[in-house]
PDB file of N, CA, C, O and CB in Angstrom:
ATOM      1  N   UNK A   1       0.800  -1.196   0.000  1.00  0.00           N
ATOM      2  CA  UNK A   1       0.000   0.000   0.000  1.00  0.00           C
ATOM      3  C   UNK A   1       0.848   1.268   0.000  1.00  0.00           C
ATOM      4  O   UNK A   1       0.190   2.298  -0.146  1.00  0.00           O
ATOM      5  CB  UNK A   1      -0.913  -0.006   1.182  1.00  0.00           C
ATOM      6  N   UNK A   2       2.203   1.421   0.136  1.00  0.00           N
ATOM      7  CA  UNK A   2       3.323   2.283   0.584  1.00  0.00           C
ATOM      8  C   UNK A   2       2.657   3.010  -0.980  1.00  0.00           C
ATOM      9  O   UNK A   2       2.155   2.435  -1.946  1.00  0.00           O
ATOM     10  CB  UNK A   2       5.294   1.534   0.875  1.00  0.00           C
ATOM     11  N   UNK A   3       2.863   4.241  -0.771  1.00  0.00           N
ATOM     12  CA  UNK A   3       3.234   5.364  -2.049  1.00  0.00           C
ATOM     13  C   UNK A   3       1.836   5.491  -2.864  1.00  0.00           C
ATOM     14  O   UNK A   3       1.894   6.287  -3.802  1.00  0.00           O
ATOM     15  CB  UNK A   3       4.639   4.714  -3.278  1.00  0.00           C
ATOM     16  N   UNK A   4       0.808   4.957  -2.701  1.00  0.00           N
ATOM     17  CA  UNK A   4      -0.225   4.810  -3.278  1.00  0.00           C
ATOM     18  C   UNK A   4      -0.737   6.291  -3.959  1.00  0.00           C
ATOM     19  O   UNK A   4      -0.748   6.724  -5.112  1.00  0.00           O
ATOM     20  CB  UNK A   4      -1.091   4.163  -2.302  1.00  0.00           C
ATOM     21  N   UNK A   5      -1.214   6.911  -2.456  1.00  0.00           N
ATOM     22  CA  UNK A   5      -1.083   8.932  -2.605  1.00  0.00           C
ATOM     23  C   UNK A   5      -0.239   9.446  -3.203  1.00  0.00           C
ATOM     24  O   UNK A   5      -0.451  10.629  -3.470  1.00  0.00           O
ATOM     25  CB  UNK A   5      -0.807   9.831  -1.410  1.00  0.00           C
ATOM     26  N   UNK A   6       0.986   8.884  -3.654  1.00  0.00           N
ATOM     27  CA  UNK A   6       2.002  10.172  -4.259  1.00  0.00           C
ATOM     28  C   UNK A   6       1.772  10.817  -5.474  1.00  0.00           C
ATOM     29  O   UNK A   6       2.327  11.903  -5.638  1.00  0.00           O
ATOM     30  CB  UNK A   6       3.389   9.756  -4.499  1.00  0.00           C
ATOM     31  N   UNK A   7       0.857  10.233  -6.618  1.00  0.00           N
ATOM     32  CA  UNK A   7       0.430  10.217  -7.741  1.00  0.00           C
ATOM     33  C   UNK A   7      -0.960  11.199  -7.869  1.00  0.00           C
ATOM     34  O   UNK A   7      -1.522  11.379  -8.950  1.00  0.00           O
ATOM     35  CB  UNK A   7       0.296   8.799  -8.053  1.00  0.00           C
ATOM     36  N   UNK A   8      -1.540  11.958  -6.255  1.00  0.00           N
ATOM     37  CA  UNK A   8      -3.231  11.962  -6.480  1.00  0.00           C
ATOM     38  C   UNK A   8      -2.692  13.432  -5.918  1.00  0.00           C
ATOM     39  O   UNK A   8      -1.794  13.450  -5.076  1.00  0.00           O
ATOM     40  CB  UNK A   8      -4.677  10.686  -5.461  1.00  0.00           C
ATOM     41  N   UNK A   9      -3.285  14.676  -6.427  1.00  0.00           N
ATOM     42  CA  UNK A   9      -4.189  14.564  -7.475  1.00  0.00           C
ATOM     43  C   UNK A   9      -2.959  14.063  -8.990  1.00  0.00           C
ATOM     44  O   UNK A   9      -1.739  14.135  -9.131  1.00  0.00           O
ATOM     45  CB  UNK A   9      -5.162  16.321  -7.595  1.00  0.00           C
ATOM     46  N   UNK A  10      -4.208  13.527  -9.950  1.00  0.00           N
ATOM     47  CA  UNK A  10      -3.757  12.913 -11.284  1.00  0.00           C
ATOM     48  C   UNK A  10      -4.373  13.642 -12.511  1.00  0.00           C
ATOM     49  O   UNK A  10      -5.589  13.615 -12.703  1.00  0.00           O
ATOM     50  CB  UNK A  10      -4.174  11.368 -11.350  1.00  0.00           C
ATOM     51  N   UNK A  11      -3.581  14.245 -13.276  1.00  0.00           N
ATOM     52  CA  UNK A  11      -4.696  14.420 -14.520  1.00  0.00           C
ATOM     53  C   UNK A  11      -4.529  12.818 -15.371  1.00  0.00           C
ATOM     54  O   UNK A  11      -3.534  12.175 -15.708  1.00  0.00           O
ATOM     55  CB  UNK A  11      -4.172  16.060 -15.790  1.00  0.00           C
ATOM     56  N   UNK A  12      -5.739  12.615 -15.485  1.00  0.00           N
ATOM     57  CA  UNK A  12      -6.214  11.338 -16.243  1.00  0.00           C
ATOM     58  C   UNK A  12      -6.715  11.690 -17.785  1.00  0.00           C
ATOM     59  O   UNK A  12      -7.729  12.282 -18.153  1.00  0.00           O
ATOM     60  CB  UNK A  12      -7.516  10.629 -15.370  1.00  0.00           C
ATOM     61  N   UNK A  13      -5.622  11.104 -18.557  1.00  0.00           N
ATOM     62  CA  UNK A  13      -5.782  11.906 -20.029  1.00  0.00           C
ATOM     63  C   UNK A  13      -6.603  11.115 -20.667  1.00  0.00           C
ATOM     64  O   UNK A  13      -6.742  11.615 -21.784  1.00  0.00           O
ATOM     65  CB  UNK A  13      -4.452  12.143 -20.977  1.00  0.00           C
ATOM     66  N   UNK A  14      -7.423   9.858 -20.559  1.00  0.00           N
ATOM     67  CA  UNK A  14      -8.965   9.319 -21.222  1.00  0.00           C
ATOM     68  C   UNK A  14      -9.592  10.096 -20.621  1.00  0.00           C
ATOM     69  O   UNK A  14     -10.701  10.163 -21.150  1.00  0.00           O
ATOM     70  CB  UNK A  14      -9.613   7.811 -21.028  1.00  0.00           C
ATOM     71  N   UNK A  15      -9.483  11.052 -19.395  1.00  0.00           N
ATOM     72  CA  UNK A  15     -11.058  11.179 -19.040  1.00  0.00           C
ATOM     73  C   UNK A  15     -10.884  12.804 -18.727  1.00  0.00           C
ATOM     74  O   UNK A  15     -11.505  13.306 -17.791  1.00  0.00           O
ATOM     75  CB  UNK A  15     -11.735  10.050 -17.503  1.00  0.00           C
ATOM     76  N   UNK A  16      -9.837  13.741 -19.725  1.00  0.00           N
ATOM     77  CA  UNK A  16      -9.305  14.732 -19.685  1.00  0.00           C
ATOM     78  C   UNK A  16     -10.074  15.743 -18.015  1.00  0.00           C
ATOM     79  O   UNK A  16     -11.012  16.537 -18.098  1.00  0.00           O
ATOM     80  CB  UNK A  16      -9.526  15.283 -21.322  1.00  0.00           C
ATOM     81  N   UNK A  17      -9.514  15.467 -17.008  1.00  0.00           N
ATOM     82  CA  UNK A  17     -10.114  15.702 -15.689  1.00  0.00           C
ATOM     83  C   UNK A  17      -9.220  15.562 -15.372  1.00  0.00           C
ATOM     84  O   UNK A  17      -8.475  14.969 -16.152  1.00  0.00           O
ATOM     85  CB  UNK A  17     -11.090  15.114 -15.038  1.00  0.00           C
ATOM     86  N   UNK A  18      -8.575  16.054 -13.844  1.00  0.00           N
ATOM     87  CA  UNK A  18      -7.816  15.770 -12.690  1.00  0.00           C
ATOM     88  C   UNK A  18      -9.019  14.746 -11.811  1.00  0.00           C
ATOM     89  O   UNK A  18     -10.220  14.760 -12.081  1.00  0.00           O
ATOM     90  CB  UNK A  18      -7.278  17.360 -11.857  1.00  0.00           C
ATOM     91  N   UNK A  19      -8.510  14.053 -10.937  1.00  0.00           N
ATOM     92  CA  UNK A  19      -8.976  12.943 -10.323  1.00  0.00           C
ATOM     93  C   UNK A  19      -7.896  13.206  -9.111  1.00  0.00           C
ATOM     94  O   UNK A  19      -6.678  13.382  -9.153  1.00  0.00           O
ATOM     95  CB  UNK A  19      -8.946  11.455 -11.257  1.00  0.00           C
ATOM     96  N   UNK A  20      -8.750  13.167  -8.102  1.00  0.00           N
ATOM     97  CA  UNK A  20      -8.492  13.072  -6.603  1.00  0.00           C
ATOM     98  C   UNK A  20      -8.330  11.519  -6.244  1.00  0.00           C
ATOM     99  O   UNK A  20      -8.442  10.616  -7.073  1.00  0.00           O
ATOM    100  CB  UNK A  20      -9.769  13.772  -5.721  1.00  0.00           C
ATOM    101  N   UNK A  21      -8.021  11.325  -4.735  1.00  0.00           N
ATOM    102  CA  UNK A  21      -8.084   9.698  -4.657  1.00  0.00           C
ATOM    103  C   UNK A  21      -8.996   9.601  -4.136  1.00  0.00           C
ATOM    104  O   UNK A  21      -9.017   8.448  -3.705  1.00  0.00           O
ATOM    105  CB  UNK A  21      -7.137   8.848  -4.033  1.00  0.00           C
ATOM    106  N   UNK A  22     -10.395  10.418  -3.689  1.00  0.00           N
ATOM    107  CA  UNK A  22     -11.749   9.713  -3.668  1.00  0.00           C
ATOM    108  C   UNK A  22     -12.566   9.272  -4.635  1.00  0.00           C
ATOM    109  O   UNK A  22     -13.361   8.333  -4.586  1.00  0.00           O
ATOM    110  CB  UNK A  22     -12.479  10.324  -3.146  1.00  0.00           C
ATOM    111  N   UNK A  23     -12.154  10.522  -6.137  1.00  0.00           N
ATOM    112  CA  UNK A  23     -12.546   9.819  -7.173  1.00  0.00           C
ATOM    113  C   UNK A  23     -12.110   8.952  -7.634  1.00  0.00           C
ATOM    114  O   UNK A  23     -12.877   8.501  -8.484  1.00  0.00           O
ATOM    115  CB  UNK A  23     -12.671  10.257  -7.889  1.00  0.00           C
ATOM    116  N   UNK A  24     -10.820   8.163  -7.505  1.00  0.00           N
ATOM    117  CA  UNK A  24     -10.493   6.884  -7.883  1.00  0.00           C
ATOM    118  C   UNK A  24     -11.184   5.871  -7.070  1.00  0.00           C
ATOM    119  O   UNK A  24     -11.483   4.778  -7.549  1.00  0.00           O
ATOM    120  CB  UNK A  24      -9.104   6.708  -7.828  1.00  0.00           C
ATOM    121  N   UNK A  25     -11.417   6.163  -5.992  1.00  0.00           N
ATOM    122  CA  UNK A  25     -11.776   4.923  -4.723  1.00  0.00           C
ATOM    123  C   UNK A  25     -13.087   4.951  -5.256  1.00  0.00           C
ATOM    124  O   UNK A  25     -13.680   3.881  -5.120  1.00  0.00           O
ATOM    125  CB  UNK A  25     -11.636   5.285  -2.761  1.00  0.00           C
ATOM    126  N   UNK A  26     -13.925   6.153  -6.011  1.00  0.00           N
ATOM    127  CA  UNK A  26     -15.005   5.719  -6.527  1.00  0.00           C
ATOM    128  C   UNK A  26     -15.417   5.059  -7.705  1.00  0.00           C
ATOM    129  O   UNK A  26     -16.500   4.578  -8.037  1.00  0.00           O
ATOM    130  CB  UNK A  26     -15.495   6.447  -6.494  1.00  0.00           C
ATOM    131  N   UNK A  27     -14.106   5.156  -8.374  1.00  0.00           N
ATOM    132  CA  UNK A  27     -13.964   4.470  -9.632  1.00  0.00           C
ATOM    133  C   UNK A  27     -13.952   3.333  -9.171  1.00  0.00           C
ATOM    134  O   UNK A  27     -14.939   2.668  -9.486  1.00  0.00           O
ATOM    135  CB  UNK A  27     -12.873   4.743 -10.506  1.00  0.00           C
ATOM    136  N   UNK A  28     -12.953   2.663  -8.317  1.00  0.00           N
ATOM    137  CA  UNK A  28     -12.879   1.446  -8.205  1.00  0.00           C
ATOM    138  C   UNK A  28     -14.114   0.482  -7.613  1.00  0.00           C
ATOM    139  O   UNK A  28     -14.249  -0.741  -7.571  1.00  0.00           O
ATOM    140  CB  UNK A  28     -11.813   1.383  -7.544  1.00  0.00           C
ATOM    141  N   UNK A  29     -14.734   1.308  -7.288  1.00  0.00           N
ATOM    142  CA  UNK A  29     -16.129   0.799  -6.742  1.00  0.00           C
ATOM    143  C   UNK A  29     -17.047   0.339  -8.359  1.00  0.00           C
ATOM    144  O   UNK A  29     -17.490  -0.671  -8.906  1.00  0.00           O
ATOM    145  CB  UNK A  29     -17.051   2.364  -5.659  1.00  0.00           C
ATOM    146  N   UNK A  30     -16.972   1.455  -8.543  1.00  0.00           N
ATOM    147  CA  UNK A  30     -17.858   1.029 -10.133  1.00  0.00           C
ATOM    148  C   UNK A  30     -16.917  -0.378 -11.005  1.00  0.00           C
ATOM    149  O   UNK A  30     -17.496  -1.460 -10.903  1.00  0.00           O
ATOM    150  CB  UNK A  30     -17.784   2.869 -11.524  1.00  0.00           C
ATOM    151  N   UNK A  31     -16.135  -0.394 -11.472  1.00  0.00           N
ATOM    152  CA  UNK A  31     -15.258  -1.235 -11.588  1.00  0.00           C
ATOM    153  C   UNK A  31     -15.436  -2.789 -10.876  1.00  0.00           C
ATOM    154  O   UNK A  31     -15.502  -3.690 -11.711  1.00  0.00           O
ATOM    155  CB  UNK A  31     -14.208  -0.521 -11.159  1.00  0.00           C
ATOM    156  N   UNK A  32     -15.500  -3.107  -9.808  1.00  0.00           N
ATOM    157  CA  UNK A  32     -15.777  -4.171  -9.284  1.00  0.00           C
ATOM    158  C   UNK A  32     -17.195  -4.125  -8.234  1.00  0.00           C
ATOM    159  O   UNK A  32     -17.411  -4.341  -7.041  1.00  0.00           O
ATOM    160  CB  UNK A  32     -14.503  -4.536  -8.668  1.00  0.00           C
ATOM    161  N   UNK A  33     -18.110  -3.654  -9.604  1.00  0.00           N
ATOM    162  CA  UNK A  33     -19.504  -3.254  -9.074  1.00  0.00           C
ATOM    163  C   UNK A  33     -19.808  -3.719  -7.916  1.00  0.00           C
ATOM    164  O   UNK A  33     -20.198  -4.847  -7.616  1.00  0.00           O
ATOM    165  CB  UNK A  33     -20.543  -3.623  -9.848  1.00  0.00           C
ATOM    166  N   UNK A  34     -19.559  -2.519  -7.061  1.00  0.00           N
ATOM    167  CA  UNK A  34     -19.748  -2.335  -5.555  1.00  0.00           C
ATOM    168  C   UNK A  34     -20.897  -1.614  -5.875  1.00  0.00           C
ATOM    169  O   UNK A  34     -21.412  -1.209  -6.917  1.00  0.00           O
ATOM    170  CB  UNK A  34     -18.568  -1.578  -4.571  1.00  0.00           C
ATOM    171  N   UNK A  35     -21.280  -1.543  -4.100  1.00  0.00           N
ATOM    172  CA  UNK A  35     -22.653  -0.617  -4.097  1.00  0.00           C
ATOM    173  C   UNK A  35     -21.884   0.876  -4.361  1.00  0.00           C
ATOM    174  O   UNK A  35     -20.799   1.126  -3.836  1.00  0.00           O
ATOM    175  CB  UNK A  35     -23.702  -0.689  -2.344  1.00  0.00           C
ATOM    176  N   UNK A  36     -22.478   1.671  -5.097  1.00  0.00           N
ATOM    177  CA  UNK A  36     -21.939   3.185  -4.823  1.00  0.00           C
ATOM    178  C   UNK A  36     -22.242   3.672  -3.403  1.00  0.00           C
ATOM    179  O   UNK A  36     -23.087   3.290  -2.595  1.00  0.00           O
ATOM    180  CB  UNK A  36     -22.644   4.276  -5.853  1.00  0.00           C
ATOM    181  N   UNK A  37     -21.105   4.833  -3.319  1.00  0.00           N
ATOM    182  CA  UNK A  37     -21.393   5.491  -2.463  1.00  0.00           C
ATOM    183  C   UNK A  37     -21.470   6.772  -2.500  1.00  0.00           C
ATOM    184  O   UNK A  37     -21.382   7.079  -3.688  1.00  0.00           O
ATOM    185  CB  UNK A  37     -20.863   5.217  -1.770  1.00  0.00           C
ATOM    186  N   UNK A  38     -21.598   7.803  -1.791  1.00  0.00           N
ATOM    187  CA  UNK A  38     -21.773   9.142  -2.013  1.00  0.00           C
ATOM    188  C   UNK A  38     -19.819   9.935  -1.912  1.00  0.00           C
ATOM    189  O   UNK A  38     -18.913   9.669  -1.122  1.00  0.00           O
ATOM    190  CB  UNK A  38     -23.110   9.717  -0.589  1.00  0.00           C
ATOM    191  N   UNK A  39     -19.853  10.643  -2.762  1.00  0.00           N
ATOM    192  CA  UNK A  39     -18.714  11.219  -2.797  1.00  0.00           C
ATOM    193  C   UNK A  39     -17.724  11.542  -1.208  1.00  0.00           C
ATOM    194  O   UNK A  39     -16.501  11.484  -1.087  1.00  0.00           O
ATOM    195  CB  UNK A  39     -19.142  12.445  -3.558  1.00  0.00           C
ATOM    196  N   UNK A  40     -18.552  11.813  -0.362  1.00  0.00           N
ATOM    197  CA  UNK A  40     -18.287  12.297   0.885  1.00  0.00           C
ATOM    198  C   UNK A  40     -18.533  11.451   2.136  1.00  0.00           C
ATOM    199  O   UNK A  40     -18.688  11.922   3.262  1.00  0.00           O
ATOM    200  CB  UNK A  40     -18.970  13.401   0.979  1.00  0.00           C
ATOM    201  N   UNK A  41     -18.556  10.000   1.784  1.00  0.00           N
ATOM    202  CA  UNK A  41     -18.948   8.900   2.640  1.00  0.00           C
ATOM    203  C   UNK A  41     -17.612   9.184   3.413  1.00  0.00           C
ATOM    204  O   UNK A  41     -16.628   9.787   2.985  1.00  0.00           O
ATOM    205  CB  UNK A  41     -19.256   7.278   1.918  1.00  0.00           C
ATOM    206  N   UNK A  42     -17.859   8.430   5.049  1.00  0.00           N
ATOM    207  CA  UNK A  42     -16.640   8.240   5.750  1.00  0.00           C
ATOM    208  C   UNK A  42     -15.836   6.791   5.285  1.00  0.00           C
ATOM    209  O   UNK A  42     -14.773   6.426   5.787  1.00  0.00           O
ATOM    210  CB  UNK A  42     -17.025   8.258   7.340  1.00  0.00           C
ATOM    211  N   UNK A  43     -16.341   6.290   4.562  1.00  0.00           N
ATOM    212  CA  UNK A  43     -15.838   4.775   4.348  1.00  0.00           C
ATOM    213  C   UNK A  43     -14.061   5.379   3.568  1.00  0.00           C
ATOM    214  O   UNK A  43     -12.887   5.065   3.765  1.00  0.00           O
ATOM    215  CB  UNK A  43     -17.277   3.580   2.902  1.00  0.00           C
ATOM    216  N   UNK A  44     -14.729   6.284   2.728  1.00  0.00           N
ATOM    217  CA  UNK A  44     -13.536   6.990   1.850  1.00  0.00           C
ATOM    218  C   UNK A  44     -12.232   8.003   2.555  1.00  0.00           C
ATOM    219  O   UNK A  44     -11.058   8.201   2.241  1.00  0.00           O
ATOM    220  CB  UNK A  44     -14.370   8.000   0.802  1.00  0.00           C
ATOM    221  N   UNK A  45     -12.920   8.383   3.398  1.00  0.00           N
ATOM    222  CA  UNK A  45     -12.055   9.421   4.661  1.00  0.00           C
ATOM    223  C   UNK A  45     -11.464   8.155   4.898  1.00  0.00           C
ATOM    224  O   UNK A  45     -10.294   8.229   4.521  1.00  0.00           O
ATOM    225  CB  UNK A  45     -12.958  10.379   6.245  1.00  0.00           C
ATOM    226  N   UNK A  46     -11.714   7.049   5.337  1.00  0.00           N
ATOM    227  CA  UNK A  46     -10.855   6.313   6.758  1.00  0.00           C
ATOM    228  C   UNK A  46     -10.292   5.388   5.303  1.00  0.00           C
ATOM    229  O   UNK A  46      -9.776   4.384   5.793  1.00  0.00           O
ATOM    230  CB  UNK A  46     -12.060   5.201   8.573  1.00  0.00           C
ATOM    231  N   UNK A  47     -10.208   5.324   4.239  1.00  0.00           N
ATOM    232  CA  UNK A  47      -9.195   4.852   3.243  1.00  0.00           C
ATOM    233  C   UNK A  47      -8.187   6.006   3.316  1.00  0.00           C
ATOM    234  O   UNK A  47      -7.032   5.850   3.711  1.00  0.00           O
ATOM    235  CB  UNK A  47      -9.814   4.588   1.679  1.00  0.00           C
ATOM    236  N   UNK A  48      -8.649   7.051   2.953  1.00  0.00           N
ATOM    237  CA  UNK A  48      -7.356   8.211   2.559  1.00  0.00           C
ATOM    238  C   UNK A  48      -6.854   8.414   3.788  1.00  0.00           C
ATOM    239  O   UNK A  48      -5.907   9.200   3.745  1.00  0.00           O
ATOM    240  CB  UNK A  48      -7.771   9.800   1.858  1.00  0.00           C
ATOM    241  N   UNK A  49      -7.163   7.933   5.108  1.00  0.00           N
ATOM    242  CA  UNK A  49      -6.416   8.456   6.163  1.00  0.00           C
ATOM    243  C   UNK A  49      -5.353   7.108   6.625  1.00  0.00           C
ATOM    244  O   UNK A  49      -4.308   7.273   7.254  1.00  0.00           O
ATOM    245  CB  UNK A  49      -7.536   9.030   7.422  1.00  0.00           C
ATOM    246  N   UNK A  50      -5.808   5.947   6.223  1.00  0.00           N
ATOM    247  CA  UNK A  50      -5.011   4.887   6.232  1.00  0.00           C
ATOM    248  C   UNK A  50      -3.537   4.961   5.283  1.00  0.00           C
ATOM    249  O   UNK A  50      -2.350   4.867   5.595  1.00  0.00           O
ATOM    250  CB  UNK A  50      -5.940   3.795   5.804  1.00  0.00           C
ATOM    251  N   UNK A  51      -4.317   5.196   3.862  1.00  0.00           N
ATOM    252  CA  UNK A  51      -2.887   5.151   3.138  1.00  0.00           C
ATOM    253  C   UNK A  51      -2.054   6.280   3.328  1.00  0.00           C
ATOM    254  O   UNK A  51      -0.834   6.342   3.179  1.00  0.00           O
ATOM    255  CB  UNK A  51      -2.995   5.024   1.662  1.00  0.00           C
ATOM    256  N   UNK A  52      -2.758   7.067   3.636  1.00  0.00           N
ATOM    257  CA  UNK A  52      -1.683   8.771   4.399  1.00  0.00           C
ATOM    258  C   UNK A  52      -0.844   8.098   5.854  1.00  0.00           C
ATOM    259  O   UNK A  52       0.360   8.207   6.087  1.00  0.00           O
ATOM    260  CB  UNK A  52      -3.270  10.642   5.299  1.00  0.00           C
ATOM    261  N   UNK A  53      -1.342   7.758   6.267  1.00  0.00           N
ATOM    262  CA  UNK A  53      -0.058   6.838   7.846  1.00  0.00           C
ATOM    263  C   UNK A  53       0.417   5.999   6.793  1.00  0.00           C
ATOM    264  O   UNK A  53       1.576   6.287   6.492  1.00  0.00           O
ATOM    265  CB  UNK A  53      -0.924   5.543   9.686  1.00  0.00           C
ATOM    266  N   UNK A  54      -0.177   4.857   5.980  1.00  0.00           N
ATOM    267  CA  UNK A  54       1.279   4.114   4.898  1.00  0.00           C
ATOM    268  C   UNK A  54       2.323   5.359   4.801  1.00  0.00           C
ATOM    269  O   UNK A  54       3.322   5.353   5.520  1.00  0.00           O
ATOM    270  CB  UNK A  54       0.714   3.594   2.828  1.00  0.00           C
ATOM    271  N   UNK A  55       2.033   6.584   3.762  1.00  0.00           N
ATOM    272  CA  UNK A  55       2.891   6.981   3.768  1.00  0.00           C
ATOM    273  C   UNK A  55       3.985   7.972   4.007  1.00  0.00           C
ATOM    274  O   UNK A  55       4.907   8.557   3.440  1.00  0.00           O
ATOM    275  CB  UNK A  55       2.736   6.786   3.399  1.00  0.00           C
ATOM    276  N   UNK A  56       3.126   7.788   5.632  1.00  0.00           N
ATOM    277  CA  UNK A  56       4.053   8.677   6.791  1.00  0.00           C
ATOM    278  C   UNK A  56       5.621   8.536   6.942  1.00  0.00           C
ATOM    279  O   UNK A  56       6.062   7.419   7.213  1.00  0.00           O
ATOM    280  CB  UNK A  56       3.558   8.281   8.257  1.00  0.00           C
ATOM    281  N   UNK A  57       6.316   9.386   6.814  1.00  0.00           N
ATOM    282  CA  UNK A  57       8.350   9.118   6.689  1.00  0.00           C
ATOM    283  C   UNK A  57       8.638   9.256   5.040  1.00  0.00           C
ATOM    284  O   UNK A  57       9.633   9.890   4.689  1.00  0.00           O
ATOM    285  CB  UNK A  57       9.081   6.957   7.301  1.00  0.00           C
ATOM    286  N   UNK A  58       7.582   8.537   3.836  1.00  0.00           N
ATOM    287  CA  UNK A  58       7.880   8.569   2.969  1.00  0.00           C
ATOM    288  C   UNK A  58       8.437   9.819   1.721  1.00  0.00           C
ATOM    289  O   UNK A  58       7.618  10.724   1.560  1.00  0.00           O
ATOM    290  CB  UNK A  58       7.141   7.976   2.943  1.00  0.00           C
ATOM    291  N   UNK A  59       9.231   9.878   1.196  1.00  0.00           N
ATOM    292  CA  UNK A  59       9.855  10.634   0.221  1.00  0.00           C
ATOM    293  C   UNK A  59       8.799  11.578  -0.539  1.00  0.00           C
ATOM    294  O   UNK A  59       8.155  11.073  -1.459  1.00  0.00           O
ATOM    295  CB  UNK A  59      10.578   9.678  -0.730  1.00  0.00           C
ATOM    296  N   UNK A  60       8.549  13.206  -0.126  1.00  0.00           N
ATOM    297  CA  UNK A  60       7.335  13.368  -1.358  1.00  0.00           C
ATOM    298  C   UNK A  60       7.419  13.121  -2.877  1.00  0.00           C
ATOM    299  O   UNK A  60       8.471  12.998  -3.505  1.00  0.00           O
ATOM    300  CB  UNK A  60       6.920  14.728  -1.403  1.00  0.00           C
ATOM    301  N   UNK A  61       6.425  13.077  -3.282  1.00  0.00           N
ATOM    302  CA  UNK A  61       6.672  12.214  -5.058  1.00  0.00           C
ATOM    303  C   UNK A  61       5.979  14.111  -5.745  1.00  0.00           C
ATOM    304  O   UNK A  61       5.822  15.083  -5.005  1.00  0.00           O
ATOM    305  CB  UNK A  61       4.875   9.881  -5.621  1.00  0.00           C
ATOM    306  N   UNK A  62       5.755  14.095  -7.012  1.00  0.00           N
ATOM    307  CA  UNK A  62       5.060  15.087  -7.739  1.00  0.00           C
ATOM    308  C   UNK A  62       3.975  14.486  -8.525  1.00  0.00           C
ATOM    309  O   UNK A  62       3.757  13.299  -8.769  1.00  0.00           O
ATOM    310  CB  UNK A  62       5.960  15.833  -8.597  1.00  0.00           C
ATOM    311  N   UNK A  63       3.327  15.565  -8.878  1.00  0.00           N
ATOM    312  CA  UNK A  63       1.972  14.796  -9.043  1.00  0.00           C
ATOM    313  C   UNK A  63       2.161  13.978 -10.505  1.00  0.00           C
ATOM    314  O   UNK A  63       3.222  13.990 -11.130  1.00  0.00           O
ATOM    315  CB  UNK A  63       0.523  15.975  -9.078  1.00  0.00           C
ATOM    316  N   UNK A  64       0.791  13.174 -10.998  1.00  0.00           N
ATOM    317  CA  UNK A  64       0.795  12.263 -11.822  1.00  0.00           C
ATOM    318  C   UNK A  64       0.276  12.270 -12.770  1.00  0.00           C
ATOM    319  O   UNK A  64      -0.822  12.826 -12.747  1.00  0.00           O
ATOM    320  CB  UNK A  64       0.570  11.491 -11.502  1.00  0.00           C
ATOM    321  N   UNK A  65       0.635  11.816 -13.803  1.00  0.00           N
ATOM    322  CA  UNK A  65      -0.259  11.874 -15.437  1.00  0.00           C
ATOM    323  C   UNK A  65      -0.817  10.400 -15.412  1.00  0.00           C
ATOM    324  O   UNK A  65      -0.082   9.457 -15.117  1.00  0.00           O
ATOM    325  CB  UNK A  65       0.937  12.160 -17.167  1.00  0.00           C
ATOM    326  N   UNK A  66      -1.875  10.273 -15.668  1.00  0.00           N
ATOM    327  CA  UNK A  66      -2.359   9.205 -16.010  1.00  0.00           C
ATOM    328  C   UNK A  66      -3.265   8.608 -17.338  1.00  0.00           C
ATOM    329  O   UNK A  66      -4.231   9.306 -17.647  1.00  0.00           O
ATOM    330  CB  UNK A  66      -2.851   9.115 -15.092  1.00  0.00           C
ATOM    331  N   UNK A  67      -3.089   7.700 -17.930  1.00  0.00           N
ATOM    332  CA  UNK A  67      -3.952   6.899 -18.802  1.00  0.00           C
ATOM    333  C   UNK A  67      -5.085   6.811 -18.968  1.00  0.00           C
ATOM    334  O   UNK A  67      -5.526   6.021 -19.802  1.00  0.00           O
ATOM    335  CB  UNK A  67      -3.863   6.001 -18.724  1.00  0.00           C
TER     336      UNK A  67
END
């Protein structure tokens, strides 16, 4: 899970948008058709606050271009 955040925000060049990592965590929901959730659920807070302690000490990265 280390480094996951270093990439977010992303501009995502199929979907010419920047993408946060709640909008990915919501992507990935659609993707392995989960129930949706609302943009601002806590389910999504206590992901981004998990992989933020992963990558507590870690090296900052710059942001990301994506596919």
């Amino acid at each position: 899970m280390r480094g996951q955040l270093d990439y977010f925000p992303t501009w995502r060049t199929s979907q010419q948008s920047v993408w946060d990592i709640r909008k990915r965590f919501q992507w990935c929901q659609v993707a392995i058709w989960a129930d949706d959730l609302p943009p601002d659920a806590p389910e999504y807070g206590d992901l981004e606050l998990y992989l933020a302690r992963q990558n507590a000490g870690q090296k900052l990265s710059v942001l990301g271009i994506r596919h």
